[in-house]
C-alpha positions as a Python dict, from the first residue, in 0.01 Angstrom:
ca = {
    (1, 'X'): (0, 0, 0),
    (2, 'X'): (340, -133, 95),
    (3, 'X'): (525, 118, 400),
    (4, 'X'): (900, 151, 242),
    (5, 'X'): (1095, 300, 498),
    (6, 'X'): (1385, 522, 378),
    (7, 'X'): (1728, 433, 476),
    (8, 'X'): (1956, 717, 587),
    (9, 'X'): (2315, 679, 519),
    (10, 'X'): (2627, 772, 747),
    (11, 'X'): (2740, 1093, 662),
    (12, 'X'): (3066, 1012, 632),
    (13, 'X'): (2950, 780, 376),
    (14, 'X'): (2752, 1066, 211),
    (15, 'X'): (3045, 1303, 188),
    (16, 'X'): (3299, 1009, 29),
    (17, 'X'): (3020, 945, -250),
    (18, 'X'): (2982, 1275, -272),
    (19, 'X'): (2601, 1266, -242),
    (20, 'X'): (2579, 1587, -24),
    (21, 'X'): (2729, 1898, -54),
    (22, 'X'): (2847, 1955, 339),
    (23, 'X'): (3030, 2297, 263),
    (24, 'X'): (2686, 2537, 238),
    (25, 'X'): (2858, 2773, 390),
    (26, 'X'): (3247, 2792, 334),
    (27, 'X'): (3401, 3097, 522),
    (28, 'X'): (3180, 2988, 874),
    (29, 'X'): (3281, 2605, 846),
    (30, 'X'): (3580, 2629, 738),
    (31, 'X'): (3629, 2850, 1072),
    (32, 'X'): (3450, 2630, 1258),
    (33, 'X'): (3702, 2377, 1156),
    (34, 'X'): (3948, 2566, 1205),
    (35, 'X'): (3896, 2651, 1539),
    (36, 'X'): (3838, 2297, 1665),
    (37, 'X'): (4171, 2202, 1505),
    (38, 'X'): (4365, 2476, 1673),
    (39, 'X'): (4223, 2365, 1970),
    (40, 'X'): (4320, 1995, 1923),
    (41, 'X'): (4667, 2104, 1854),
    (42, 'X'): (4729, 2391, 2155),
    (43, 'X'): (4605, 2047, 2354),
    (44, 'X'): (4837, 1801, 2225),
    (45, 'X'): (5085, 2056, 2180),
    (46, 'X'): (5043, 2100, 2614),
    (47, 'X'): (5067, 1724, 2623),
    (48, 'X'): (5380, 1744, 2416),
    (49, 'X'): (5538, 1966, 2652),
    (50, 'X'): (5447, 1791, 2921),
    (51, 'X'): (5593, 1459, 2818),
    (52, 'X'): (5914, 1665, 2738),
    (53, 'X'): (5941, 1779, 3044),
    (54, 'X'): (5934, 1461, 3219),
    (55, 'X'): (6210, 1267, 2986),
    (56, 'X'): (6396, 1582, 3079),
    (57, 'X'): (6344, 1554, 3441),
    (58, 'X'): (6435, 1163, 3426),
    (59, 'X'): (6789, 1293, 3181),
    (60, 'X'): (6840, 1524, 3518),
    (61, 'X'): (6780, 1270, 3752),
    (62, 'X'): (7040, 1027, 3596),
    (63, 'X'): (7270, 1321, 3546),
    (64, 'X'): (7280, 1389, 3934),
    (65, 'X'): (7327, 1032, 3987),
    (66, 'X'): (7659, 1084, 3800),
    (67, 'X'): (7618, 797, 3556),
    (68, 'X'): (7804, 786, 3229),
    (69, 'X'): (7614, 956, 2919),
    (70, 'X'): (7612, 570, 2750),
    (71, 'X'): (7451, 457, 3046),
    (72, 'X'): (7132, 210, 2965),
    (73, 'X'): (6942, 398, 3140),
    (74, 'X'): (6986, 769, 2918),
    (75, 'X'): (6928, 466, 2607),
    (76, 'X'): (6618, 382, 2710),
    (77, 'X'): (6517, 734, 2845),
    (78, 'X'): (6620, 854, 2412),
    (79, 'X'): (6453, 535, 2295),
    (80, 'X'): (6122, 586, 2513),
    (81, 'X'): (6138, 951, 2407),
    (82, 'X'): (6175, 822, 2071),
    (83, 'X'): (5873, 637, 2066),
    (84, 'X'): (5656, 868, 2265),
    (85, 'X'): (5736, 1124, 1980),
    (86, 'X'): (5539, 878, 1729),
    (87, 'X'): (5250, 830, 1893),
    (88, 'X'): (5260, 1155, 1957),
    (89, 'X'): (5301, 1266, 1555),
    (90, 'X'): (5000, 988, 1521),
    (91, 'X'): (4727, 1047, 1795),
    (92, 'X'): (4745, 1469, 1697),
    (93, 'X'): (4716, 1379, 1323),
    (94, 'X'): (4404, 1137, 1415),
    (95, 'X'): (4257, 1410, 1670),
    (96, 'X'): (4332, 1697, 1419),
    (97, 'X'): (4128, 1453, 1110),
    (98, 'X'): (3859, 1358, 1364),
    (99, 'X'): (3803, 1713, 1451),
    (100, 'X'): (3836, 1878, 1136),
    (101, 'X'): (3578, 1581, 1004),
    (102, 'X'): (3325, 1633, 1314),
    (103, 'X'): (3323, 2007, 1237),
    (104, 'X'): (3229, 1912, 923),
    (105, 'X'): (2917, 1789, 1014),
    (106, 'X'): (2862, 1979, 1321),
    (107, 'X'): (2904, 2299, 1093),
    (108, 'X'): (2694, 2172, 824),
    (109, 'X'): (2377, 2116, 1096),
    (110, 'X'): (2404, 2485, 1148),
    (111, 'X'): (2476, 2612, 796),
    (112, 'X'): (2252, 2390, 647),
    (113, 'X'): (1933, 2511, 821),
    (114, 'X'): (2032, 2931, 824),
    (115, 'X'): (2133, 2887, 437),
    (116, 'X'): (1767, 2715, 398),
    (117, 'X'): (1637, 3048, 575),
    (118, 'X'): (1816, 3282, 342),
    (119, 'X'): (1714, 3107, 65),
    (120, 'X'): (1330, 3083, 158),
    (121, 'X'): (1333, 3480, 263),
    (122, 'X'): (1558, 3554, -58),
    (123, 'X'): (1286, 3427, -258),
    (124, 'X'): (1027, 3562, -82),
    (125, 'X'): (1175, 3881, -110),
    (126, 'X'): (1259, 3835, -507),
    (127, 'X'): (908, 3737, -591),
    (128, 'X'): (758, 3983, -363),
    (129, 'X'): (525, 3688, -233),
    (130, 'X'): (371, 3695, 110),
    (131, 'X'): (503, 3403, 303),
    (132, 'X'): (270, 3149, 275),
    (133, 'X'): (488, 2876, 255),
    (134, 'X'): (593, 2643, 520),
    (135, 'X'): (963, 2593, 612),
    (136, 'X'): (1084, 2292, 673),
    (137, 'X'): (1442, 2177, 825),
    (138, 'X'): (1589, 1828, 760),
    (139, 'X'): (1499, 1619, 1056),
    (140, 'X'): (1884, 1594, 1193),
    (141, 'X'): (1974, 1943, 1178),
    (142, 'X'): (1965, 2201, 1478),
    (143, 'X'): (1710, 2461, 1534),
    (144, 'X'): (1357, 2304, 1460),
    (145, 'X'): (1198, 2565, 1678),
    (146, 'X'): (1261, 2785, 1385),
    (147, 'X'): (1068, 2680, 1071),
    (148, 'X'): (779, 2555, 1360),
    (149, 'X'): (761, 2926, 1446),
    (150, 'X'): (761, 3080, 1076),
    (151, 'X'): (510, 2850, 1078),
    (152, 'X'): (319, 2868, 1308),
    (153, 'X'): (282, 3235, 1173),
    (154, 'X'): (206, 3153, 841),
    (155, 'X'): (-111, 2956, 991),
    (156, 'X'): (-169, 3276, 1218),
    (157, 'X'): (-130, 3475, 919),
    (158, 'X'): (-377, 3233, 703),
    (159, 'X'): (-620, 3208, 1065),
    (160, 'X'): (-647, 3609, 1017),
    (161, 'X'): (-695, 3618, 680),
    (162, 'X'): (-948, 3361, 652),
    (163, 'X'): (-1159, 3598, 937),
    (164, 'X'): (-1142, 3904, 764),
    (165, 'X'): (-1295, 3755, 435),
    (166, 'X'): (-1569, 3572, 659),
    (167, 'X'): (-1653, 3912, 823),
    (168, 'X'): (-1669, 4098, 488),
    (169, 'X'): (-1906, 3826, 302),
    (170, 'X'): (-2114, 3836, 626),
    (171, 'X'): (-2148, 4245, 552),
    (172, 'X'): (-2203, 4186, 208),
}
């Protein structure tokens, strides 16, 4: 029998061939996402200040120096400023896409797993079976000590079970 291993592709592959679904849960990830882009931006948006403040202190500097406002020196403090301000615009929009991306899949490792949950104790529920069975998680996504524990109580469950009928057809 020939072994054919599987081969995974790259999420962000995935997500442009739309293969997955990656929003499972909508209103937590796109919070989630949220949040890590606010965070990106109150960073660069420090960083901005920052590099304000020092083209300002260099402006002051040359100011108490007395030299003329078309000095090359105030030309290439507005042209470095200039420039500064682009890489600026650039690096945020990158950070904000890489973050907003990474919580993406961050998100969907925790959605993904606690919307398998609902779904397996929904149905459960619905079909007013016992739980009998087993839970399993995608090997990639967080909390694996879950389904191993609903497991393992399933088997304890099953163990129990199993003991009770072997005591009653030893009575019998």
């Amino acid at each position: 029998m020939e072994n054919k291993q599987i081969k995974k592709r790259i999420p962000v592959i995935s997500l442009l061939l739309r293969e997955k679904k990656f929003l499972i849960n909508t209103p937590f990830q796109i919070q989630f996402m949220a949040s890590l882009i606010i965070v990106s931006l109150v960073s660069m948006g420090i960083i901005y200040i920052a590099n304000d403040y020092f083209f300002h202190s260099y402006i002051a500097r040359g100011q108490s120096l007395n030299l003329p406002p078309n000095h090359p020196f105030f030309l290439m403090i507005h042209e470095q400023k200039q420039f500064m301000t682009k890489v600026f615009i650039m690096v945020s929009t990158a950070i904000s896409l890489l973050a907003a991306t990474w919580g993406l899949f961050y998100s969907h490792k925790i959605a993904g797993p606690l919307y398998r949950l609902h779904l397996y104790f929904t149905e459960a529920a619905t079909k007013a079976t016992p739980l009998d069975k087993k839970i399993y998680f995608r090997e990639d996504d967080f909390f694996q000590e879950i389904p191993a524990s609903i497991n393992n109580y399933i088997d304890s469950t099953k163990d129990g079970v199993l003991e009770d009928e072997e005591k009653q057809n030893l009575v019998a």
